[in-house]
VEXDREN-2710 file (C-alpha; in Angstrom, 1 decimal):
% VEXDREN-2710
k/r/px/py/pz
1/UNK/-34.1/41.2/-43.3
2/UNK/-32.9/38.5/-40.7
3/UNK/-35.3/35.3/-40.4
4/UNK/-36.7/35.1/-37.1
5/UNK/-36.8/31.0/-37.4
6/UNK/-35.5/29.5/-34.3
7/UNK/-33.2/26.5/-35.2
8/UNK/-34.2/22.9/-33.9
9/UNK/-30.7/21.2/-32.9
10/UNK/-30.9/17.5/-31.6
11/UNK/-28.6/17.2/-28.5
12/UNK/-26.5/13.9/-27.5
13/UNK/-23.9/13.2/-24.9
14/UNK/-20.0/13.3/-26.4
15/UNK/-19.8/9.9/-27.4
16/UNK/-23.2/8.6/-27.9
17/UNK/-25.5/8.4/-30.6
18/UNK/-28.2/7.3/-28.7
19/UNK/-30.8/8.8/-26.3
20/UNK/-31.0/12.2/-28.3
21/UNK/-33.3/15.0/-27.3
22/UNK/-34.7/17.3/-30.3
23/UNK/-34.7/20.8/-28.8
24/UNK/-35.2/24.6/-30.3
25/UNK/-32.1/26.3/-29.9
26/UNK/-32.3/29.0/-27.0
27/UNK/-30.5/32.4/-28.0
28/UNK/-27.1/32.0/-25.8
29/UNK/-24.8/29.6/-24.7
30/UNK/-26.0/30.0/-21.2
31/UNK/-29.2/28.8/-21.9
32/UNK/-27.8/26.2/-24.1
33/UNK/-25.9/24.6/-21.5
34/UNK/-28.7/25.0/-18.6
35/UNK/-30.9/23.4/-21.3
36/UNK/-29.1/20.6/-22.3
37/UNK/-28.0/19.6/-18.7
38/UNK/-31.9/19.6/-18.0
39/UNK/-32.3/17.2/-21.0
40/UNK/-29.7/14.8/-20.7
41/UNK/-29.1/14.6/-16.8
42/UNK/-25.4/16.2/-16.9
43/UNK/-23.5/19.0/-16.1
44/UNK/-23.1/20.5/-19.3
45/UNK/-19.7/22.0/-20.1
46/UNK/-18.7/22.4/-23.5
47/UNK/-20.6/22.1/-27.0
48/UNK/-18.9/20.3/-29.9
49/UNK/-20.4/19.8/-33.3
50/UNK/-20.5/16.9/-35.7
51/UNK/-16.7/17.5/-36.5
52/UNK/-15.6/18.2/-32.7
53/UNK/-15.6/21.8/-33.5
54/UNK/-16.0/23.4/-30.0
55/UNK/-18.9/26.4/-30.3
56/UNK/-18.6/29.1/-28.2
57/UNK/-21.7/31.3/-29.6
58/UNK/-24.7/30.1/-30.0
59/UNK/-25.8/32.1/-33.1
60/UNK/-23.4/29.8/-35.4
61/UNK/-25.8/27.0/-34.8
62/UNK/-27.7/25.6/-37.9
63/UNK/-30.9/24.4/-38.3
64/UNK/-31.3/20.5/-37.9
65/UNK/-27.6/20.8/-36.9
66/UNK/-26.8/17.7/-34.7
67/UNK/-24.5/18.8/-31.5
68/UNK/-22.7/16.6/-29.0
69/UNK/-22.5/17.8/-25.1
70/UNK/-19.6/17.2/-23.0
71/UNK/-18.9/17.7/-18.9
72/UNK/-15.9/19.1/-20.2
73/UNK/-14.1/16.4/-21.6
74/UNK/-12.5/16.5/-24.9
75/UNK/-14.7/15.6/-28.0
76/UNK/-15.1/12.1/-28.4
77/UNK/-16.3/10.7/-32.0
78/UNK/-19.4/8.4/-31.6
79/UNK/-18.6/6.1/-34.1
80/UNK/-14.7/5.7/-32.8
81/UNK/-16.6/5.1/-29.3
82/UNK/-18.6/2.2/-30.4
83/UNK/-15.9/0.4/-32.7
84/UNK/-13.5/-2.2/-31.2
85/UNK/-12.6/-3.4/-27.8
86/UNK/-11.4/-0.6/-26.1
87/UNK/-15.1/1.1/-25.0
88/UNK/-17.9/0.3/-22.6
89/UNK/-20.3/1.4/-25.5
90/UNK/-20.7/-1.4/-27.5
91/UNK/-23.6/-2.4/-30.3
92/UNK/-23.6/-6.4/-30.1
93/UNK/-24.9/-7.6/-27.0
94/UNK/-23.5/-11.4/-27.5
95/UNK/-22.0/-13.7/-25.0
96/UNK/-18.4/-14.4/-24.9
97/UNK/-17.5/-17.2/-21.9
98/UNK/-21.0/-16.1/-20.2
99/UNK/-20.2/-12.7/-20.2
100/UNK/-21.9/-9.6/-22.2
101/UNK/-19.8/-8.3/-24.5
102/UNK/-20.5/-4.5/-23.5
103/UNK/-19.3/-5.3/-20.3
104/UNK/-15.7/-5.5/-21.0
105/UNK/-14.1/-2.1/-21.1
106/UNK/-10.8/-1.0/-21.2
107/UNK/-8.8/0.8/-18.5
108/UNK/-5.5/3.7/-18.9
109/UNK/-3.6/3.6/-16.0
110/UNK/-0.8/5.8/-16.0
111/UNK/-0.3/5.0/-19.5
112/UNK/-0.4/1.1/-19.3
113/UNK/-3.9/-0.6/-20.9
114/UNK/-6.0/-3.2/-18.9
115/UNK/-8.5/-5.2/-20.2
116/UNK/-11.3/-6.3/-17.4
117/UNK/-15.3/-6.3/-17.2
118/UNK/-17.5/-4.7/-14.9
119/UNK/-18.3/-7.6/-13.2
120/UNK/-14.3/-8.0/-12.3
121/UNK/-14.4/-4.5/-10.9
122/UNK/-17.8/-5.0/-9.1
123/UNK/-18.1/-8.6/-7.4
124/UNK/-15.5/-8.1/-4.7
125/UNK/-16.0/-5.0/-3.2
126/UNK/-18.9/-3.4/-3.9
127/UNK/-18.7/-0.1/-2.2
128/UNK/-15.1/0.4/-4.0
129/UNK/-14.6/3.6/-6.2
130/UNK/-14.0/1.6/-8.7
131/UNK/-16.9/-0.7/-8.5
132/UNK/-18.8/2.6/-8.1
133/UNK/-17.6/4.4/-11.8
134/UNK/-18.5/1.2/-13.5
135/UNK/-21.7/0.6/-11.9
136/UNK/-23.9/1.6/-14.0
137/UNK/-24.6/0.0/-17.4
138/UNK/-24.2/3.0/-19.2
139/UNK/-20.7/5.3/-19.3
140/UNK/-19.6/5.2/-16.2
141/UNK/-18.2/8.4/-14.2
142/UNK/-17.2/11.6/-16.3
143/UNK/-13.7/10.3/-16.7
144/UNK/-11.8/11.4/-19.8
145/UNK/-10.6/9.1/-21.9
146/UNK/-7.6/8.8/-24.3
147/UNK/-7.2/8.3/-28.3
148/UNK/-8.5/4.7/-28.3
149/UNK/-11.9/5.2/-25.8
150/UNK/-9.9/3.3/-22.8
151/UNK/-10.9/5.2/-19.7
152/UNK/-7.8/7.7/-17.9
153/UNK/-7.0/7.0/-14.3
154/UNK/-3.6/8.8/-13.0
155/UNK/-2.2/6.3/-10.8
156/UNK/1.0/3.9/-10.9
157/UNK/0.4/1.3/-13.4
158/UNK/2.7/-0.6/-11.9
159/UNK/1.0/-1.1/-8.3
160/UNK/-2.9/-1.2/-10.1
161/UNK/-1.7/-4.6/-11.7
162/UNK/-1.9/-7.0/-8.4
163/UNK/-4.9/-5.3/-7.5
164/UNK/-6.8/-6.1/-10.9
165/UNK/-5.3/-9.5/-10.4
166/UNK/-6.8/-9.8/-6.7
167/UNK/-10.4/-8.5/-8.0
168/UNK/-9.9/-11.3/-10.7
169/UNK/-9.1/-14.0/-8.5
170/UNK/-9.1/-13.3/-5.2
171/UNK/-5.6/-13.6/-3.8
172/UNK/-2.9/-10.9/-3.4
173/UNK/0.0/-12.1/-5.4
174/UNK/3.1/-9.4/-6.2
175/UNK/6.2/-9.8/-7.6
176/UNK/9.4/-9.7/-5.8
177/UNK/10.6/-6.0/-5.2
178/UNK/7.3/-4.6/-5.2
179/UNK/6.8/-2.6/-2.6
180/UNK/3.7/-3.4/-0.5
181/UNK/3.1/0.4/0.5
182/UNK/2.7/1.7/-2.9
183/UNK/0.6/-1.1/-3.7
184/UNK/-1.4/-0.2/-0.6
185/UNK/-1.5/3.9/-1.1
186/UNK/-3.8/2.6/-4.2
187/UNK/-5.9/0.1/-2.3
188/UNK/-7.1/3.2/-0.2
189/UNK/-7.2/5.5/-3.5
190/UNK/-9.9/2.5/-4.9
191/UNK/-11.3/2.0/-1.9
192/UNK/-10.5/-1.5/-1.7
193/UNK/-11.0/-2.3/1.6
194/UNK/-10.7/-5.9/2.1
195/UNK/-6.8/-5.4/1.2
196/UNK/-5.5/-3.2/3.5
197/UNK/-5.1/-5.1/6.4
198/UNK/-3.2/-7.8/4.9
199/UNK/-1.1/-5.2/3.7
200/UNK/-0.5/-3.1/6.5
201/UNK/0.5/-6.5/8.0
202/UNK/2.7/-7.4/5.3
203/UNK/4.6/-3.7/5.8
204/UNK/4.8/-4.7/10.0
205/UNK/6.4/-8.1/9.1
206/UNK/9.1/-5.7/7.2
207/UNK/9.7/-3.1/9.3
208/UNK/13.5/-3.0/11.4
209/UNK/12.4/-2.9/14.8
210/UNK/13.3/0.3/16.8
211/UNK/11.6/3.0/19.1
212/UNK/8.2/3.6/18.7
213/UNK/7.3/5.7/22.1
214/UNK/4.9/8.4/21.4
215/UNK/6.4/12.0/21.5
216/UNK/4.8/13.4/24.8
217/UNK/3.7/17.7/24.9
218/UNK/6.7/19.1/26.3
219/UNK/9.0/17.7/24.0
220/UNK/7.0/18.4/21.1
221/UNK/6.8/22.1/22.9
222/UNK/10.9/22.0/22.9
223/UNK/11.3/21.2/19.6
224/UNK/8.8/23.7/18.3
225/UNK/10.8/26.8/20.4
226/UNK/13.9/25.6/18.7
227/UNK/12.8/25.9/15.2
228/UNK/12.7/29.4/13.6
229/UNK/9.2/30.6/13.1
230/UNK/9.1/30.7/9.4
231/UNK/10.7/27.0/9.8
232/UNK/8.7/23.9/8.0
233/UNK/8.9/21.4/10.8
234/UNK/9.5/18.5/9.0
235/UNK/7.6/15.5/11.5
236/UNK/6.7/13.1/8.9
237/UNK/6.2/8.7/10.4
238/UNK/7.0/9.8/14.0
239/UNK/4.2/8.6/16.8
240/UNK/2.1/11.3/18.5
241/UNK/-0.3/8.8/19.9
242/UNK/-2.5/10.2/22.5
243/UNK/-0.8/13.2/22.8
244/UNK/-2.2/16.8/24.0
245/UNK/-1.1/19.0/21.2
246/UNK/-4.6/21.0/21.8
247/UNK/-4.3/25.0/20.9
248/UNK/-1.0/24.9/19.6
249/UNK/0.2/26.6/17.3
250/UNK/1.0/23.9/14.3
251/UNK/0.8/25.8/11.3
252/UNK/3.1/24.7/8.1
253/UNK/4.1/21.1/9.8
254/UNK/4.7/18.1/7.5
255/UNK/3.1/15.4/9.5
256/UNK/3.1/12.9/6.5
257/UNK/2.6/9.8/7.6
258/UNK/2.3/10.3/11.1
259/UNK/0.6/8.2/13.9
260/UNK/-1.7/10.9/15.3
261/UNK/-4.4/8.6/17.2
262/UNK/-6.2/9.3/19.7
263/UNK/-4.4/12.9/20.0
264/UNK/-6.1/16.2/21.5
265/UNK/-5.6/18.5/18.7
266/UNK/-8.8/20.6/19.7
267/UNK/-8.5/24.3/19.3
268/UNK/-5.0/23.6/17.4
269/UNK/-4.1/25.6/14.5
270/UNK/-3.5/23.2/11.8
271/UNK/-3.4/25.8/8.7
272/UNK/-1.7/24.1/5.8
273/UNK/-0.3/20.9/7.4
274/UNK/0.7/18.1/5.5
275/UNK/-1.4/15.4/6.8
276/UNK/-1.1/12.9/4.0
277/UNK/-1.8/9.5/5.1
278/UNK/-1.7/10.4/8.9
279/UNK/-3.7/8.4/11.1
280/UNK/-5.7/10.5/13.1
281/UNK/-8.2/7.4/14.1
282/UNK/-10.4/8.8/16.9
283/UNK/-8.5/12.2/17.4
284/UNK/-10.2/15.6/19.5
285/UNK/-10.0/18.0/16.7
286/UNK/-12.9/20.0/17.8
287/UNK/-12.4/23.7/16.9
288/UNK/-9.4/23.1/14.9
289/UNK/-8.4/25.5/11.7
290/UNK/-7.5/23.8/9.4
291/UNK/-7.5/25.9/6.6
292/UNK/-5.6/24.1/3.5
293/UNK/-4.5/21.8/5.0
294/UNK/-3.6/18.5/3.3
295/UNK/-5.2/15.2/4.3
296/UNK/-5.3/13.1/1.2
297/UNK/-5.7/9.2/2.4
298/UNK/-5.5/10.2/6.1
299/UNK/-7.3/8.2/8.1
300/UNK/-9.7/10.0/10.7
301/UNK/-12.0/6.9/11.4
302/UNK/-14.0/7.7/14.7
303/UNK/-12.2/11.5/14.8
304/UNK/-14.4/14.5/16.4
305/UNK/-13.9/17.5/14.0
306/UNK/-17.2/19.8/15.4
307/UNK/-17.1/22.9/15.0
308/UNK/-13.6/23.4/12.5
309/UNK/-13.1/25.3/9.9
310/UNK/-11.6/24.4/6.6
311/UNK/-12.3/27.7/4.3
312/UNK/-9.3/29.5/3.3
313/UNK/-10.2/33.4/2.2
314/UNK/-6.8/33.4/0.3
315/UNK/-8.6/30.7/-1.6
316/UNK/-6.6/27.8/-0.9
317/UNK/-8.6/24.5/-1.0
318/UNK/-8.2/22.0/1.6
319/UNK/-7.7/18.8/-0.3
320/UNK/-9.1/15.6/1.4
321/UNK/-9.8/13.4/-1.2
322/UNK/-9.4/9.3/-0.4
323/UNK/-9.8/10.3/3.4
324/UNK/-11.0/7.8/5.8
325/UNK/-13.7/9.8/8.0
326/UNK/-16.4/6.8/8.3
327/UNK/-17.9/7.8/11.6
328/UNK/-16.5/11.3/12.1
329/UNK/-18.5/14.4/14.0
330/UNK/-18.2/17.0/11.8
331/UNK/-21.1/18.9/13.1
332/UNK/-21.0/22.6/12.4
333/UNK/-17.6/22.9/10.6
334/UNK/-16.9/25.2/7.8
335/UNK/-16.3/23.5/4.6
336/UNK/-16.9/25.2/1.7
337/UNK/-14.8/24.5/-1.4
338/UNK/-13.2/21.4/0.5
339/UNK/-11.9/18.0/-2.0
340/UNK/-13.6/14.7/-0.4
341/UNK/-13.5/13.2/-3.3
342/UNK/-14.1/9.4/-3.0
343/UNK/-13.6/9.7/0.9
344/UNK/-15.3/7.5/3.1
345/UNK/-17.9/9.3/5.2
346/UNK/-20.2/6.4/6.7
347/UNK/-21.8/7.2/9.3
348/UNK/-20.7/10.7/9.7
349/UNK/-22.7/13.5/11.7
350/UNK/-22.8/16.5/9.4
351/UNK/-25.0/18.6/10.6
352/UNK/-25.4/22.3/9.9
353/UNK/-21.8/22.0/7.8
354/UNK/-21.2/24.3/5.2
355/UNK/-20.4/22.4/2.2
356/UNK/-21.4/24.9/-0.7
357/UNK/-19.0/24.1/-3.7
358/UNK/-17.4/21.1/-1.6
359/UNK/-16.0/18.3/-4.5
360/UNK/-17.9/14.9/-3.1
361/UNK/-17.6/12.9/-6.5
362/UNK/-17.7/9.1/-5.7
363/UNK/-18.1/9.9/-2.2
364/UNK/-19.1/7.0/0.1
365/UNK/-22.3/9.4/2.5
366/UNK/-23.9/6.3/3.4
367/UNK/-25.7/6.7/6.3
368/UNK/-24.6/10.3/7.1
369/UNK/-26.5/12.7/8.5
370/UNK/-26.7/16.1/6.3
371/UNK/-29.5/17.6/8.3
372/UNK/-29.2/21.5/8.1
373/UNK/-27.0/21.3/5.6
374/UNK/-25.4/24.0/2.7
375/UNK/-25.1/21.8/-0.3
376/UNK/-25.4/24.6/-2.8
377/UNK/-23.4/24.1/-5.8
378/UNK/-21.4/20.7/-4.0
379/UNK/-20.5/17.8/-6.7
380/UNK/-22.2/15.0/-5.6
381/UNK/-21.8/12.8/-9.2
382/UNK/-21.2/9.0/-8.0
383/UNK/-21.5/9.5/-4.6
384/UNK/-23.6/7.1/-2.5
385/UNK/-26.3/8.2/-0.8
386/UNK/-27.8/5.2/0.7
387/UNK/-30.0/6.1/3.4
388/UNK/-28.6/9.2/4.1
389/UNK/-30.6/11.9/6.2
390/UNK/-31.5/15.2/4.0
391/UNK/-33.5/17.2/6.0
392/UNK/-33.6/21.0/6.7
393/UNK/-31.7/22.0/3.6
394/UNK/-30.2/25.4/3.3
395/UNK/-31.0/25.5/-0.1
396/UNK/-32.1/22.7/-2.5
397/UNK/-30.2/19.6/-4.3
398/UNK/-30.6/20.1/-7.6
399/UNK/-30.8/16.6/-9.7
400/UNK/-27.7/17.6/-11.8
401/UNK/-25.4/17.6/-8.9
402/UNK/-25.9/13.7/-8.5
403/UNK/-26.1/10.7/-11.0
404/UNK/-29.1/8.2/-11.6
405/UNK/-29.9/6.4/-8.6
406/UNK/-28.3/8.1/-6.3
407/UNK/-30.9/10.7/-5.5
408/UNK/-31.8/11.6/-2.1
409/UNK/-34.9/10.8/-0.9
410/UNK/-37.5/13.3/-1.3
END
């Protein structure tokens, strides 16, 4: 006869051995994970035991058995995580020069280690995404990490280097051949603000001169009746200031890098444009679709985007993450499913938007008005929230979707 005895399991994030909630163990892996997100303020993924054996069914648990709760990261051993240098989780709390020895953490770039504190990574620019992971004193973010505990971040080692050096010491400093707009496609990835005018200006001192006159409609009109209608209109770096593409039909153009300001685009069809790094400052994209479309590090400072829609049925995502929308009117617009992650969205007007499942980790909301609001399901971990106006939910923000101190207010 089967014992009825419910085991007690005691539940710790991966990596910690600290902060440990005793639970009884509910009778499926559901319930597990609901529990345990409950209990230690996460969005509980995967289960791992002592070992890093993943459990997928929750009647192999036993009794007293001691489990570890990941996000979905891989397993990470707790006493690996709190040996050496290369962890934010560190027992000894002793000085070294002034500075907490828990505080230095260690950093995988692409593959290339860097060794900083939070304090580096902090003091400059505080509203930074990186200032943001790191600022809270436990682990920061959900990032994964590698072998040694160092924290992964996919970008070019190479161009992170002179930006850790400026956060170090304050001036820009790069070694001959280094090409100032890779270094400054990361500045806008990490949110460092206070660098990309100097390098904008440093890739304007290098630039051949040559013809700059914005493309006006009927020549735009022209070259859109010569090319075939299946045809990827390639239109990447050429100037469409100010001009009246509105209710066109623009579907499938590559408009990387393109000077887009001030342009009427309202009622356009922008389904699945490239729009990588565009600058669409103060634009008229009112009504627009712009069903997957592509706008990663575009900057739409000051744009009007009421009313557009952004949800693909095919289930293509549009991916905005690193976008520059401080001060945008998005009011009404269709977003579900939609990548702002680590955008800038101060200021915005986002009322009555539909941003169920919308990816808004390490977003920047301060100030932003989500009155009306669909937030269900949206991934609000690291975002800022300062002052921003929740009122009139569609449906309720559940505490799991943000981090510690970053709550709404009630």
């Amino acid at each position: 006869m089967m014992s009825s005895h419910t085991p007690r399991i005691t539940l710790f994030r991966n990596g910690r051995s600290s902060d440990g909630k005793v639970i009884a163990c509910p009778d499926s892996m559901e319930r597990l994970l609901l529990v345990a997100s409950n209990c230690l303020g996460i969005s509980a993924s995967h289960v791992f035991t002592a070992h890093g054996g993943r459990i997928e069914d929750s009647s192999l648990i036993r009794d007293d058995e001691i489990l570890y709760i990941s996000e979905g990261e891989p397993f990470i051993d707790p006493k690996f995580s709190r040996s050496g240098q290369s962890t934010v989780m560190m027992c000894s709390h002793e000085k070294t020069n002034g500075v907490l020895q828990n505080d230095w953490i260690t950093l995988n770039v692409g593959g290339r280690h860097f060794m900083t504190n939070r304090s580096t990574l902090r003091g400059r620019d505080g509203d930074s995404m990186l200032a943001r992971m790191f600022a809270e004193d436990d682990l920061p973010w959900s990032s994964a990490v590698d072998h040694s505990g160092a924290y992964l971040i996919d970008r070019s080692p190479v161009y992170f280097e002179p930006i850790l050096n400026y956060l170090r010491h304050g001036q820009l400093i790069m070694d001959d051949g280094l090409n100032p707009a890779g270094v400054l496609e990361e500045v806008k990835f990490f949110g460092i603000q206070s660098l990309v005018k100097p390098l904008e200006e440093m890739m304007q001192a290098r630039e051949p001169p040559g013809d700059h006159t914005p493309m006006k409609r009927w020549e735009f009109v022209r070259m859109l009746q010569g090319a075939p209608s299946k045809y990827d209109l390639r239109c990447q770096g050429m100037n469409f200031e100010g001009a009246d593409l509105s209710k066109l039909d623009l579907k499938y153009i590559n408009f990387t890098m393109s000077n887009l300001s001030l342009a009427n685009l309202s009622g356009a069809n922008l389904s699945y444009c490239c729009l990588e790094r565009a600058n669409l400052a103060g634009a008229k994209l009112d009504g627009a679709n712009l069903r997957g479309v592509k706008m990663v590090l575009a900057n739409l400072e000051g744009a009007s985007l009421r009313g557009c829609n952004f949800e693909d049925p095919a289930g293509t995502k549009a991916n905005m993450e690193g976008v520059n929308m401080k001060g945008v009117n998005l009011e009404n617009s269709q977003m579900a499913g939609v990548n702002l992650r680590v955008a800038t969205l101060k200021n915005a007007n986002l009322q009555n938007s539909n941003l169920r499942w919308a990816v808004m980790a390490g977003t920047d909301l301060e100030n932003c008005n989500l009155t009306g609001c669909d937030l269900q399901d949206a991934n609000l971990r690291g975002a800022n929230v300062k002052n921003a106006t929740f009122e009139e939910m569609l449906t309720p923000l559940h505490m799991s979707q943000s981090v510690a101190g970053n709550y709404p207010p009630r």
